[in-house]
N, C-alpha and C positions, 0 to 999 in steps of 0.2 A: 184518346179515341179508343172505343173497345176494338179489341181481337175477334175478326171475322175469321172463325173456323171454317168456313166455306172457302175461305180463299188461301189456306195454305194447299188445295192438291191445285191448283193454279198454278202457282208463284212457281211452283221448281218441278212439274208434273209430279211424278211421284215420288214418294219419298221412302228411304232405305227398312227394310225388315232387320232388325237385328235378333238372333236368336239366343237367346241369356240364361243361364242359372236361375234358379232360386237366390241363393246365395246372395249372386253378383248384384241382382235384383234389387235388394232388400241393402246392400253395400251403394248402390247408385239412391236409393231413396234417403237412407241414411244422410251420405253427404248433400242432397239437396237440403233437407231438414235443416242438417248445420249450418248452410249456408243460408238460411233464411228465406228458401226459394223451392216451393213443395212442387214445382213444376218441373224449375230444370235449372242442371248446376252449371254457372259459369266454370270452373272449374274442368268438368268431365267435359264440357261445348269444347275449352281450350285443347284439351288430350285429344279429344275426337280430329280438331283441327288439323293438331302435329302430326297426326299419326297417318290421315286421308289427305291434308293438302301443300302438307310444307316440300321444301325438300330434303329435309331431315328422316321425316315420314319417307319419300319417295327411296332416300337408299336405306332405310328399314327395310321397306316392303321389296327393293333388289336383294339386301341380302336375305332376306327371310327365302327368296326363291332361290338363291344360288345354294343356297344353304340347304334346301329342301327342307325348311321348317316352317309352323307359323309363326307369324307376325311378332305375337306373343311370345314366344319362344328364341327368338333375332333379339326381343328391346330385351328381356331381361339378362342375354346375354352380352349387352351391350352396357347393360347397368352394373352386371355383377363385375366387366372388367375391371372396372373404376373402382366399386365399392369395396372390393378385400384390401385393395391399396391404400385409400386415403382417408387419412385420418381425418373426419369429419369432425369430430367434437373439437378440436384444434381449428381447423378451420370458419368455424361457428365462434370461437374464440377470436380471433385473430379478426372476422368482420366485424364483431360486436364492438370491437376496440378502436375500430377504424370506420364504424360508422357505417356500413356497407352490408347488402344483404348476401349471405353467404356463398350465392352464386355466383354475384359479384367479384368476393374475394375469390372462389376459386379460380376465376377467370383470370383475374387480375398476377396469380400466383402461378399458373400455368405461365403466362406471358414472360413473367419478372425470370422462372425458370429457364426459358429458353432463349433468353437473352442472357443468362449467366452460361447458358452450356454454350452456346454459339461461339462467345465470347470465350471462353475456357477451353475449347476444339482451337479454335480460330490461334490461339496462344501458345498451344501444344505444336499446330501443325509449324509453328514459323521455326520454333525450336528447333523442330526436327530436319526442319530444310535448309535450315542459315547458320542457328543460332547453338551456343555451345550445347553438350551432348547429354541429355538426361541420364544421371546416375542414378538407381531406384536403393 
């Protein structure tokens, strides 16, 4: 069935003005191209998504206000925490090997982690309450 242009200011009244670069422009065209889709990228649909309706997006958008930044400025501070720490090409390793997409393994890595520290606090604290007396 074709797409009636008349009927998108309907469907959801009006729809958002976003104000853009050049640049960014030309970077949003780009990834439709590659994506094989000159209109509109599932990709950027998904970010837009995260970022306006999840609740991931929602304590973004708190801290970008507690913070007194924009939006922009909260995720990549949010990214850069993670990214000086972890060793990504290892982890890209480590899911290739196990079958899993690297997200995955992170996830999965994170988890496996705090069930070793839980476990490892959890062992230290009995030590120290009962158990004989740690010599370092």
């Amino acid at each position: 069935m074709p797409h009636d242009k008349s009927s998108d200011a309907s469907e959801g009244g009006c729809r958002p003005t976003f104000y853009m670069t050049a640049e960014l422009l030309e970077a949003i065209e780009a990834q439709c191209t590659a994506e094989g889709n000159r209109k509109r990228s599932p990709f950027l649909a998904e970010i837009m998504e995260l970022l306006l309706t999840s609740d991931v997006g929602q304590q973004l958008r708190e801290g970008a206000q507690k913070h007194r930044r924009p939006l922009i400025h909260e995720l990549e501070a949010n990214l850069v925490l993670f990214n000086e720490h972890i060793p990504t090409e290892r982890i890209v390793e480590l899911a290739e090997a196990s079958q899993r997409n690297p997200d995955q393994m992170l996830v999965r890595l994170v988890l496996l982690g705090l069930r070793v520290y839980e476990k490892a606090i959890s062992r230290m604290e009995s030590e120290i309450e009962g158990g004989p007396e740690v010599v370092s």
